[in-house]
N, C-alpha and C positions, 0 to 999 in steps of 0.2 A: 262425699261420704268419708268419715272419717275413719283411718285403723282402730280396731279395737283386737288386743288378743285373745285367742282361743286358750283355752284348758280344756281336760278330758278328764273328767271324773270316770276310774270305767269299778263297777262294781259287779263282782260273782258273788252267786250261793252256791256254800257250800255245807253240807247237813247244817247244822246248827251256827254256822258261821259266815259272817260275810269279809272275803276278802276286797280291798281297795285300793286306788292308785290315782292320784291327784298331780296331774303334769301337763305342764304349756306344752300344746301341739308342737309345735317348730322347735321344740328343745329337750325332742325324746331319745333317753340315752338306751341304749344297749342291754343299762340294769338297769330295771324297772324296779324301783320301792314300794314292793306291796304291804298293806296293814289289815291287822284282823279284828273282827269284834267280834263275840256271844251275842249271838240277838235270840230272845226269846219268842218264836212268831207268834205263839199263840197272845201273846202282848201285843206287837205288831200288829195283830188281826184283830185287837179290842180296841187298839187307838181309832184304826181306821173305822170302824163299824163307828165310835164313838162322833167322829169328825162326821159322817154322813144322817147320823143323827141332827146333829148339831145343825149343819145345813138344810136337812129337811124341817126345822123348826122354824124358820127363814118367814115374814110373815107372807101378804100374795104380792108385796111390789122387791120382793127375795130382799130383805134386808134382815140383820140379825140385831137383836137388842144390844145392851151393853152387856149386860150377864154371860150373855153367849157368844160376842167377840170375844170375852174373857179370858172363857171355855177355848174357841178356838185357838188362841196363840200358846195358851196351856197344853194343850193338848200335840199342835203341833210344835212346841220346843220339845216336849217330850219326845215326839220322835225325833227329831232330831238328834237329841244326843243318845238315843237309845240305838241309833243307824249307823253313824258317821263315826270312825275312830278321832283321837283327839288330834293325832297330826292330820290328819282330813280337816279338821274342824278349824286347826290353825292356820293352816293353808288359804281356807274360805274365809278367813276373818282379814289377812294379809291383800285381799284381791280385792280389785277395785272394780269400776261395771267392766267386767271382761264374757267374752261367749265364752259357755259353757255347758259342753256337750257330756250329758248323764248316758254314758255306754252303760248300757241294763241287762244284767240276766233277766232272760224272757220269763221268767218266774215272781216276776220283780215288778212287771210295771205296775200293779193294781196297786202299790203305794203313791201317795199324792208325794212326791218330792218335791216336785216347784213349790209348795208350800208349806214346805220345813221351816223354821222359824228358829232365828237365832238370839233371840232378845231383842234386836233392834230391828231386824230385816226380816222379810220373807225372801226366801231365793230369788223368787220369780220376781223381784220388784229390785235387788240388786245386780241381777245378771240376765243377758239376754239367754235362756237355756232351750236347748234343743234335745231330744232324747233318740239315742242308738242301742236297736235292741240284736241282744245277744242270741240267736234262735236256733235250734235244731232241727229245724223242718226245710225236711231235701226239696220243698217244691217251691223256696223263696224265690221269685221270678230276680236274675241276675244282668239283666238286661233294662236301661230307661233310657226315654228318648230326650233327646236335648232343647233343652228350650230356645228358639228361636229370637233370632233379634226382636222380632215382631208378632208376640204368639197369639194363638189363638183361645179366647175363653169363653167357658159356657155359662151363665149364671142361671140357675134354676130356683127360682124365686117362688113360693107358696105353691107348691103342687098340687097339694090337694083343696085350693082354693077356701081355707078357713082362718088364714090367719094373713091380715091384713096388714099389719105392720112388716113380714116377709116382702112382701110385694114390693111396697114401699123401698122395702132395703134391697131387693137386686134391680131395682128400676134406678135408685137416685146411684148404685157403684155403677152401673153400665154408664150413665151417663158421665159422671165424675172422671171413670178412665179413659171414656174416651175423645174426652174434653183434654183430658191432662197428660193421654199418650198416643193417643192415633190409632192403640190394640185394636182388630177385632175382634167384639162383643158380639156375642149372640144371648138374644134374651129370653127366654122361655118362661113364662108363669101360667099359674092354674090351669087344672085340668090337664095336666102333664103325664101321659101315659109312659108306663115303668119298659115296656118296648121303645118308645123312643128314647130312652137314657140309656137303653142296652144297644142300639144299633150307632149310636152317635158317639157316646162318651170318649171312644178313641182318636175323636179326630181331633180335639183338643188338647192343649199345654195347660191351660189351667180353669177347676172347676169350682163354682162358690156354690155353695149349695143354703138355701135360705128355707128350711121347710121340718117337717117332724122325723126327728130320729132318736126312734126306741131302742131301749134294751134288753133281752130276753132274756131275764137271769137263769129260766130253768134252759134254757138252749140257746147259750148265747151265738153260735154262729146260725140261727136266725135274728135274730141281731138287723135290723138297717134300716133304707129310706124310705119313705111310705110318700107313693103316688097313689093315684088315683083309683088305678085297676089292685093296688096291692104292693106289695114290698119288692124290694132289691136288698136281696141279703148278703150278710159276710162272704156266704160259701158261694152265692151266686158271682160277686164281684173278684172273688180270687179267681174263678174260673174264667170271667173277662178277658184274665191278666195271662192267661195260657199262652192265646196264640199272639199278643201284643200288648206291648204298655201301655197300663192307663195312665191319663195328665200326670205332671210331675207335679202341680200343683193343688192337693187338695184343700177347699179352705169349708167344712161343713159347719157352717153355723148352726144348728140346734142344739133343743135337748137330747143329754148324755150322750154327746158322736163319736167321746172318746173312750168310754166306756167301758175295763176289760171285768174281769171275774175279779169273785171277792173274797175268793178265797188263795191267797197269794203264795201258799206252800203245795195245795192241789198238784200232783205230779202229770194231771188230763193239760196243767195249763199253757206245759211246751210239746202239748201235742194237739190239741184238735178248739182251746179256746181262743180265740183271737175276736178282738177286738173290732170294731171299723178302720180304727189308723192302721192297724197291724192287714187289714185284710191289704187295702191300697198300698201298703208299703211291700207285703206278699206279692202285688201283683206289677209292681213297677214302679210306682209311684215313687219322687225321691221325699218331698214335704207332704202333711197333713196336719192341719190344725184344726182341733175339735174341743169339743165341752164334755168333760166329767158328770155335769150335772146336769139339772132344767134348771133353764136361764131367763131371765124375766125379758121380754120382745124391745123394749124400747132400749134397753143398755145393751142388749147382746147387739143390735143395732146399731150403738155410740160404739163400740166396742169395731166393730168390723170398719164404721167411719174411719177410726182413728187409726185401723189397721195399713188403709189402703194410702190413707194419705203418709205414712210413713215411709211405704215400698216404695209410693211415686216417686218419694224426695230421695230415692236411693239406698233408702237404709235398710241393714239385712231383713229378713225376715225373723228373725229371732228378735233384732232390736225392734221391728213395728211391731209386735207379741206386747213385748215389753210397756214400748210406750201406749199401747191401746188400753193394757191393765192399769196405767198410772193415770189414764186421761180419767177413766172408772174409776180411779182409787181416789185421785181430787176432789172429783166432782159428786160425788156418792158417799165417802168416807170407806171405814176397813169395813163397816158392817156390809157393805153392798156386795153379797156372795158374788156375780158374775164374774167380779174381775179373777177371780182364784181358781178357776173353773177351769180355765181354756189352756190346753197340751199340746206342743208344738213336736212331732215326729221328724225327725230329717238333721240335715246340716245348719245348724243358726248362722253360719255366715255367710250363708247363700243371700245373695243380690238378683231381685226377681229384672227390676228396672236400672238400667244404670243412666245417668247423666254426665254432665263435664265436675271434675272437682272442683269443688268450691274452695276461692283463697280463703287462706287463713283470716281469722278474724282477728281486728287493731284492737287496739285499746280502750277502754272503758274503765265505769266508774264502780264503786259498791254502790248498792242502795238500800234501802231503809229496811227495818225491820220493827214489829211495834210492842210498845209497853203499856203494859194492860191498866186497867181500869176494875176493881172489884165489883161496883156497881153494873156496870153497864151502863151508864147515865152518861160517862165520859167517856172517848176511845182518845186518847193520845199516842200520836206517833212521834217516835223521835229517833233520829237520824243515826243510822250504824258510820260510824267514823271510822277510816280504813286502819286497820290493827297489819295488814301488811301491803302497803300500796304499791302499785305493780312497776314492774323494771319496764315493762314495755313500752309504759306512758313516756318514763325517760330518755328510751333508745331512740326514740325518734330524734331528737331534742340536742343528746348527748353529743354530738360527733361536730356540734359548732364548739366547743369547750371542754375536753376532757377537764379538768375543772373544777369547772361546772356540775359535771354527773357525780364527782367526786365528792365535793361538798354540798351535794343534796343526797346523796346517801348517808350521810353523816346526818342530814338534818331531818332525814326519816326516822334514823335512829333515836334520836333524842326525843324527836315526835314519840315514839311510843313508851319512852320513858316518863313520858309526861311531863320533861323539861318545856315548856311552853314558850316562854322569854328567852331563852335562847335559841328556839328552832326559829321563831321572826327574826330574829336576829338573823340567824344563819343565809333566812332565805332574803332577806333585804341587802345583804353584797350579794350573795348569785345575781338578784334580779340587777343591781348596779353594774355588777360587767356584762351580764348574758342575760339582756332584756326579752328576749326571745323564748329565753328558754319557758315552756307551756305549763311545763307539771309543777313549777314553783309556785304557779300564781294558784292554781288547786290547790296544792298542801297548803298555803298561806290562807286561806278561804277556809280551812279541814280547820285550822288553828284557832283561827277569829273563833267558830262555830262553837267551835270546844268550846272556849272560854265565854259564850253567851253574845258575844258584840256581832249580832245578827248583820249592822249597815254595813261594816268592816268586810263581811264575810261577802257579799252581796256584791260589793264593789271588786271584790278580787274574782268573783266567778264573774263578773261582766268584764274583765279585763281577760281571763282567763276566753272569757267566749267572740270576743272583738282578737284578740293574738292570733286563735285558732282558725277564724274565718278570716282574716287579711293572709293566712300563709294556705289556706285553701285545705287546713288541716280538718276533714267532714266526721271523723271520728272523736278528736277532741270536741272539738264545737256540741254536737250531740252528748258530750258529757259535761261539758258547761252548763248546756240548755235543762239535765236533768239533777243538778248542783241547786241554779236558780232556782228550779221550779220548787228544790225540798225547800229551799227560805224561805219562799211567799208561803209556802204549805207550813211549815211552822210557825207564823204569822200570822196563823189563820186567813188568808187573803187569797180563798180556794179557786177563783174565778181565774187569777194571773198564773196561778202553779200547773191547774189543767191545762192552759195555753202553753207552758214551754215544757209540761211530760211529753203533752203529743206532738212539738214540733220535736222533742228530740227523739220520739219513736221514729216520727215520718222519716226522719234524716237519718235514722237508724238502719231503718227498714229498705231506704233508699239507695245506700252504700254498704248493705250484707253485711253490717256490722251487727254481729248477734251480741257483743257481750251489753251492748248498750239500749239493743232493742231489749234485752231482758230486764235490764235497771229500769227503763221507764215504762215498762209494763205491772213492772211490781211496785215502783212510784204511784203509779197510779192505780194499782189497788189498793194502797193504803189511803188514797187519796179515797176509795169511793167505800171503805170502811168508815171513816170517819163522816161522811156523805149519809150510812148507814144502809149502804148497799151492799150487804155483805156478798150474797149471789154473784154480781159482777166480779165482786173481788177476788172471790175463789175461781172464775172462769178467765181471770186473767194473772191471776198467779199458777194455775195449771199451763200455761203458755209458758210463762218465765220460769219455772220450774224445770219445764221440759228441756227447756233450751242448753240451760243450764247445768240439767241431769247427765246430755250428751256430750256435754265437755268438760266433764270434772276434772280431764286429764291436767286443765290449764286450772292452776291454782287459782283466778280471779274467778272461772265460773265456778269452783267449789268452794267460797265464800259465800257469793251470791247464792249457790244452792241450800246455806245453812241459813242465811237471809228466809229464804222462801221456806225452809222448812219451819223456821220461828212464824211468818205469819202465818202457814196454815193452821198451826198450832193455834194461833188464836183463834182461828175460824171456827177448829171446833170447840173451839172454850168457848164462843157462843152460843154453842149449840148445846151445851154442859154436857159434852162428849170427853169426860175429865180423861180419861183412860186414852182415846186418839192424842188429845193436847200431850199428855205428857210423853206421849211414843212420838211426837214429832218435836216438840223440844228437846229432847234426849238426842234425838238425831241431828237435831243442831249443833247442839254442845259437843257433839263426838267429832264432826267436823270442823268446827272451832280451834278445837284441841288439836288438833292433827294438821291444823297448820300453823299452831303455836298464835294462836288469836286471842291472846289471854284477856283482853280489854274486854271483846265483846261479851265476854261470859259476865260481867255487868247485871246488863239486861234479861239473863238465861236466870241469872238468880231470884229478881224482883218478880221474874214474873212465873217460874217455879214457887217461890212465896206467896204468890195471889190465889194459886191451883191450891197451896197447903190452907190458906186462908178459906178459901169455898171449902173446903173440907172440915172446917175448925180444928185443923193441926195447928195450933197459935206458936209452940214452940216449934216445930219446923219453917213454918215460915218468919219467924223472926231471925230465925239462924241463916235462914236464905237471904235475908234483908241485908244483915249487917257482912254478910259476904260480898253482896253486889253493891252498899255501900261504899265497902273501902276498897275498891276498885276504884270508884269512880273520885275518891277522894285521891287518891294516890296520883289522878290523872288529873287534879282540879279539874273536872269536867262539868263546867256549871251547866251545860244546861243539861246533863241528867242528874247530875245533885238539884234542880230544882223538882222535877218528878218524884225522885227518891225520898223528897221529905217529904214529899205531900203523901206517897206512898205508903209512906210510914206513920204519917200524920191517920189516914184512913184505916191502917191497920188500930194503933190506937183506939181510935172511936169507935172500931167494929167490936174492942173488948173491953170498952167500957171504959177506958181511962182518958176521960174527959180534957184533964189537966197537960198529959202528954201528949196526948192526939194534938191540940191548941197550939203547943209547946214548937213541935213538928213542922206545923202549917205556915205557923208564922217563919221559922225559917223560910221554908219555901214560898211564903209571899215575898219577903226579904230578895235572895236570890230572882224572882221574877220578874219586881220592879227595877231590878238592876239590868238587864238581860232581854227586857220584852216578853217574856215568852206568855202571851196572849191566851192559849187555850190552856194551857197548867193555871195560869193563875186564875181563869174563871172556877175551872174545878176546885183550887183552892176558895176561891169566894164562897163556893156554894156547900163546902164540907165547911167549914167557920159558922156561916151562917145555921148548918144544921147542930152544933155542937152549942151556940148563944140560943136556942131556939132548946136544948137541951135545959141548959143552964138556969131557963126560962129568963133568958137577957133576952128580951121582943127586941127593943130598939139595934143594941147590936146585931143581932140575926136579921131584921129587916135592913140594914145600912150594907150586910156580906153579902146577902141574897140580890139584893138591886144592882152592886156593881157585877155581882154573874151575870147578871140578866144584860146590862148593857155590853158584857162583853160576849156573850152569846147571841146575841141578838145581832152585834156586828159578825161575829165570824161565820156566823149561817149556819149552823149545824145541827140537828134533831133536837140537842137537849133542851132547847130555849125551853120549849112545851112545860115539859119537865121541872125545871126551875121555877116557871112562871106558876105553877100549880102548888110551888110549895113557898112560894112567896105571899102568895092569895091567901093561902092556909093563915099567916099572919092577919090578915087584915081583918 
């Protein structure tokens, strides 16, 4: 498990005001920097009412349309800045995924804080956050028991025997953990009498509860869980907590378990309304995680998966919160209410499960991210070229040749100036004195690639992977294997690229090299995009996202994490989710930026201009264009100037200027035939042939059309279909 640091947001009310103080646990000074806002609740209390609307419009599999994600991040930026003073806000802008404990006047918690929205992020999806509530009630039980090396848990799975999907989920966690820790699990389903959860509950450390939990807005400490004979209430469960602690861990999966009042200035509400978290945290308890809302069975479900497989792996419980919302937030998009729902009570750097630490992770590669297609007829990928390629690739390497490390940092430099001819240069004496040295034969391979000379490149990543594997280096090697595989995959030649993604996952996977099992899992989503497997792709870039996500501390996974967040972004530009697309391209770009990746914003432009393009923004997206243009010119980077003109070439034709659009294309036929690049130039074949086909040129448009087809036909990819049907159209 890796450190991550804590902050303490702690926030009072006071009449009309909220006081605040924004400060790293381990570096709290004696003066404490308080800040104030004017908050108007009765505003406060219309956003919220406004948001709970919002979500109850949800259809019945709780997904919200585009209109009403809209609404929702409007809504919540509004609070946001309506809460949070401006140095709070700068604070929170400055911080990276760190925990983050929301200390709350108990007057306070019916506002959704995890899901404050700051333009780019929701809280809850940049910080692991835990909530510490501020109470006046003399009866808070001050006494918890400790959780055991080896605790004991209850999981109480469909109690009242109606909901079958429950069952399923405390039957497949009992087995999971005790497959994956040796806990004892006790498993309890259907038909589960509310006396047996009152005479038992104290004997365990921790309880999953899988079943219906109501809210009783006219009385909410009746309020709780519904067995079979009838309820276990707020007031009955505090009183539990009288003569002994309940579990330390509560994890209540239903509807609304987190539940409090809703009217958040109510002066009843730091006296007699509490919550279910509030009741277990009243009674002992140190965590509780629960749901705000009614949550749809199969994701609250995915949801609790992804919860537990996080604790296993060691990670706090704040961060498996975390990662369970993101596993939802991939897989489902922002509309999929559940992930926004669930409230974590307690300390977020609490560690339920611990393991041995795991070594640091070697080195690795970037990998790809993709460049859109306006049609949809074509999905080309083309390779992110590394804008700051990592010291650690060299450290291994460096210490046979000071040197050596010397002047390949120099030939980094020039690499990103776009001097080309002399970074070969540079690196053709390195490799003459220090044949050895690894990372030269990558950059020299990064170079070729730039400039379009695909065999060039090919030969220097199988030299690159023959150096690696004779000095037994298993983390270079696996970066070679995921190098090769982008060449045959720009090649179109999908059959040999899938064989060296996955050996260089396996070999990845094999030697706990996370930054390379991430590359070749997102290799390989763009690989089963183009496939037209979109599905897969998004369930394996939720994987390399993740991975990713948890080590942004290391600049190479927070490249690769703006990789992943560019192709999700495309995922939902399939889905014509234009509003997800460009909140995940935006958060590419912001990561880019902030490690001074100036090259790859390229690509962020062209395809920001295909989003303006589906819109019929025509001058927005041509100002995108000739931005990401002269990037790529500045870098002679042939083979995304082969994309970019055909890019521009389709822009053209989409508004009608025939002459230019033709004008465009043939450049990037030009660039093509120089370069190979096989799948650009079929989608060029087949946009010429639709423009001669305009023109009402038959013959030309039948001669553009057939060589797509032959080259579609060779690289195996959905569009052949496509093509063929509008080649027919001629005949």
């Amino acid at each position: 498990m890796q450190y991550q640091e804590t902050w303490i947001l702690e926030i009072n009310y006071q009449e009309k005001h909220l006081n605040m103080s924004l400060y790293a646990k381990d570096k709290v000074s004696p003066l404490k920097t308080m800040s104030v806002i004017p908050v108007n609740f009765s505003r406060i209390e219309y956003l919220n009412s406004e948001i709970i609307n919002i979500i109850n419009k949800a259809n019945q599999n709780k997904l919200l349309d585009v209109n009403l994600t809209e609404e929702l991040k409007k809504n919540t930026r509004l609070l946001y800045d309506l809460l949070l003073t401006r140095q709070v806000k700068s604070q929170l802008s400055s911080l990276g995924t760190v925990n983050l404990v929301l200390s709350l006047d108990e007057r306070l918690i019916s506002i959704p804080w995890e899901i404050l929205f700051d333009g780019n992020d929701f809280l809850c999806l940049k910080f692991n956050i835990g909530r510490n509530i501020h109470t006046r009630n003399s009866e808070i039980y001050t006494r918890h028991s400790n959780i055991p090396e080896k605790p004991r848990m209850l999981i109480l799975a469909d109690p009242t025997g109606d909901l079958k999907s429950a069952y399923q989920e405390g039957l497949q966690i009992k087995n999971f953990l005790i497959k994956k820790t040796g806990i004892n699990v006790d498993f309890k389903a259907q038909n589960i009498d509310s006396n047996y959860v009152r005479k038992n509950l104290r004997d365990y450390d921790i309880i999953h509860f899988a079943g219906h939990c109501e809210y009783n807005s006219r009385n909410p400490q009746e309020s709780g869980w519904l067995f079979t004979d009838g309820w276990i209430s707020i007031r009955e469960f505090i009183e539990l907590g009288h003569s002994a602690p309940l579990p330390s861990v509560i994890f209540a999966n239903g509807c609304q378990s987190a539940c409090a009042a809703s009217d958040i200035i109510d002066a009843r509400a730091q006296d007699d309304v509490y919550s279910l978290a509030q009741a277990f945290i009243l009674a002992g308890a140190r965590h509780y995680l629960g749901c705000f809302w009614r949550t749809e069975d199969n994701v609250s479900w995915e949801f609790a998966k992804e919860f537990y497989n996080q604790v296993v792996n060691s990670n706090s419980i704040a961060g498996a919160v975390r990662s369970a919302r993101l596993a939802i937030f991939h897989k489902y998009g922002i509309s999929a209410i559940t992930w926004l729902g669930y409230v974590l009570y307690g300390n977020p750097e609490f560690v339920l499960f611990r393991t041995k630490p795991i070594s640091k992770n070697g080195p690795g590669l970037n990998f790809p991210f993709l460049r859109l297609e306006k049609k949809k007829v074509f999905v080309f990928a083309s390779i992110l070229l590394a804008a700051a390629l990592s010291l650690a690739l060299t450290n291994m390497s460096s210490y046979l040749n000071p040197g050596s490390y010397f002047l390949y940092s120099k030939a980094e430099r020039l690499y990103h100036k776009g001097d080309n001819s002399q970074t070969l240069k540079l690196l053709g004496y390195i490799i003459k004195n220090d044949p050895l040295y690894l990372s030269v034969r990558r950059l020299k391979g990064d170079v070729h690639f730039r400039l379009g000379m695909l065999p060039e490149a090919l030969v220097d990543y199988f030299d690159y992977a023959r150096l690696s594997e004779s000095k037994g280096d298993y983390r270079h090697l696996a970066a070679a294997y995921n190098k090769i595989g982008w060449i045959y995959h720009m090649r179109g030649e999908y059959p040999r690229s899938q064989e060296f993604y996955k050996k260089a996952l396996d070999l990845s996977i094999k030697n706990n090299d996370k930054l390379n099992e991430a590359d070749a899992l997102a290799r390989l989503a763009v690989w089963h995009i183009d496939k037209g497997n979109n599905e897969a792709a998004f369930s394996l870039l939720t994987k390399s996202s993740e991975i990713n996500r948890r080590r942004q501390h290391n600049s190479e996974h927070k490249f690769n994490l703006a990789c992943d967040y560019f192709n999700i972004a495309f995922l939902y530009l399939e889905k014509k989710d234009y509003s997800a697309a460009k909140d995940f391209f935006n958060r590419s770009k912001q990561l880019f930026e902030n490690l001074g990746a100036i090259p790859e914003l390229s690509d962020y432009y062209f395809d920001m201009g295909e989003i303006a393009l589906f819109e019929k923004k025509y001058d927005l997206a041509h100002k995108y264009y000739q931005k990401g243009l002269a990037i790529d010119k500045r870098l002679n980077h042939k083979f995304n100037l082969s994309s970019d003109y055909w890019m521009l070439g389709e822009f053209y034709l989409e508004t009608g200027k025939l002459i230019e659009a033709e004008n465009y294309l043939k450049q990037a036929l030009s660039i093509c035939q120089e370069i190979d690049n096989r799948p650009v130039l079929a989608g060029v074949y087949y946009d010429l042939g639709l423009i001669y086909k305009e023109m009402n040129k038959q013959e030309k448009a039948k001669e553009s059309l057939s060589q797509a087809l032959y080259l579609y036909k060779d690289i195996d990819t959905p569009d052949y279909s496509k093509v063929q049907q509008e080649y027919l159209s001629l005949e």
